[in-house]
N, C-alpha and C positions, 0 to 999 in steps of 0.2 A: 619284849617278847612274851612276857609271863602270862598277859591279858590276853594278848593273840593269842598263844595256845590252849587256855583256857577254855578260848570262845572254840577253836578246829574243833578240838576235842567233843564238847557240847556239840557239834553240830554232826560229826561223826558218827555219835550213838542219835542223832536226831534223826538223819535224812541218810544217811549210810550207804552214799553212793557219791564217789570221789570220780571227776569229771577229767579223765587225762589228754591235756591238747599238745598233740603232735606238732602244730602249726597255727601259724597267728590266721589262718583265713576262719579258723574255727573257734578263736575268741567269742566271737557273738552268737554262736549257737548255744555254747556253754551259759552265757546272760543270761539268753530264751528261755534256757530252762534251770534256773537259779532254783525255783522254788522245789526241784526235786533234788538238788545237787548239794552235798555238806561244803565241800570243796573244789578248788582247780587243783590237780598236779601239771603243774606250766613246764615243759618236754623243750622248749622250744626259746629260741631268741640270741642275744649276745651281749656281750657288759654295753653297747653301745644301745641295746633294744628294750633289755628284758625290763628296767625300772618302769618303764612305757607302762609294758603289758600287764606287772604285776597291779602298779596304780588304778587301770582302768577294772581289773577284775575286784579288785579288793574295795573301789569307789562305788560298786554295786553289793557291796555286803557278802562279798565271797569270801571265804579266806584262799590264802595261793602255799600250797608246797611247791617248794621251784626244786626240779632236779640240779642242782648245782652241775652232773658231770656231763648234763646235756646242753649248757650254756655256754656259747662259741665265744674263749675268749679270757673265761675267766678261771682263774688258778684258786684253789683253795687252800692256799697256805695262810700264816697269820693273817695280810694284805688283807686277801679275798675272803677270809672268812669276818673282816672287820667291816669290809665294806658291802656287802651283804646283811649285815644286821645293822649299818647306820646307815647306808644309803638307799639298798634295793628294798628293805624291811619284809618279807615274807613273813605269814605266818609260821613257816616250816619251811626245813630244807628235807630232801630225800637224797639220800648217798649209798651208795653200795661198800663202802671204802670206810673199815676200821678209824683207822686213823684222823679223818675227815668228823669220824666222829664225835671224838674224843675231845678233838681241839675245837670244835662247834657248842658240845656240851658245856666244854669249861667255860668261852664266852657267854654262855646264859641262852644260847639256839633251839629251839625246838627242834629233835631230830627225829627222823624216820630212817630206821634202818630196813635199806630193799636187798632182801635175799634170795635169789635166784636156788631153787633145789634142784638140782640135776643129777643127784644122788645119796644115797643114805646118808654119806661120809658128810654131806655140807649139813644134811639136819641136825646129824653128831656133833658135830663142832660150831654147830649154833648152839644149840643146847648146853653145851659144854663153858659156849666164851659169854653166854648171857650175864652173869656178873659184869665181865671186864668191862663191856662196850656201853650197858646201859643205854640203850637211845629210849627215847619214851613212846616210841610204836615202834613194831617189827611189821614191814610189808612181806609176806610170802607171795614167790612170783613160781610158777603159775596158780593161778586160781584154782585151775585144776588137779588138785593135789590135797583129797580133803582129809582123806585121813591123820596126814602130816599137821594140818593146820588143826586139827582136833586133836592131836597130841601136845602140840606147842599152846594151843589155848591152856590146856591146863598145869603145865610148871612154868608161862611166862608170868612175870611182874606185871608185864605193861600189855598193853594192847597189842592185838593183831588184825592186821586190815590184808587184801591179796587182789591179786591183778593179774593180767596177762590170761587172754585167751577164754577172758569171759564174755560170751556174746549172746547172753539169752537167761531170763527171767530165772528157768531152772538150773544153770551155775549160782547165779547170786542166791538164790534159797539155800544151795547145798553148803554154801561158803559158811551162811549163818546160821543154817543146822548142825555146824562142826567148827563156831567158834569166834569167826572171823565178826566182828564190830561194822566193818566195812567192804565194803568191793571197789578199785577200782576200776575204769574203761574207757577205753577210746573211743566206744561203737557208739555214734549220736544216736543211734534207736532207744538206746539204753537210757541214754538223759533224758528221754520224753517221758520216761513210765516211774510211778511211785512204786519205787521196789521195797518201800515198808509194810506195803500191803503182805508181802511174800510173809514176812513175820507172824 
């Protein structure tokens, strides 16, 4: 995994626009536009599907964050988090869930921690538990929320990247005007446009 995240990361500050598929009909639109895209975050599939999908994304020089708690099927306990990194291999998992963390980091995982702000108290206590949890990016959801991600840019360790409810050129400018490395999104309008221009 050390290589893989290496290379996300590089490509994160490269093309800075992470490509999130809700559904396998929209694998190959995400392909189409590889050359604007750092990443997939893979939303979708099940222990019976997902090794599939992450193969065919990552055989085109994607790298894949799989959201682990959106994958029908599969348990992230020791098991699941052993067979995810020798079977399924992503470059990265995304997890909402402490814990998940922790036992992923100590395996050697790339993590993305996604944190939902729906109030002061959750930024406070990010802020707060960033020692404990260490993942090596923190996603801010929503994207719209720049001030937040402009304060977190500057006492985090690692990176910050933000998602949810970006649908247009002037969100992702504001993201990386206050901080954010990356933007994710679902919205395929978004994966047709070089949003490095916006920088």
């Amino acid at each position: 995994m050390e290589k893989s995240s290496n290379v996300l990361i590089d490509k994160l500050y490269k093309n800075r626009l992470v490509a999130a598929v809700k559904d396998p009909k929209y694998l190959e639109e995400a392909i189409k536009y590889k050359d604007n895209i750092s990443a997939v975050l893979l939303m979708t599939g099940t222990i019976l599907t997902v090794k599939r999908y992450v193969d065919f994304i990552q055989s085109h020089d994607l790298p894949v964050i799989l959201h682990v708690e959106r994958i029908g099927g599969l348990q992230m306990d020791n098991n699941g988090i052993d067979f995810v990194k020798k079977y399924i291999r992503p470059a990265a998992i995304v997890t909402t869930k402490s814990g998940i963390i922790k036992k992923a980091k100590a395996k050697g995982i790339f993590v993305i921690q996604r944190v939902f702000l729906i109030d002061t108290d959750m930024y406070i206590n990010l802020e707060k538990d960033m020692g404990k949890n260490q993942p090596d990016v923190i996603e801010i959801m929503p994207s719209r929320v720049p001030e937040f991600i402009n304060r977190l840019s500057k006492v985090s360790p690692v990176p910050i990247i933000t998602g949810g409810l970006l649908s247009s050129e002037e969100h992702a400018k504001n993201a990386f005007d206050n901080g954010a490395i990356a933007v994710s999104t679902s919205n395929i309008e978004m994966w047709k446009k070089d949003i490095n221009l916006l920088i």
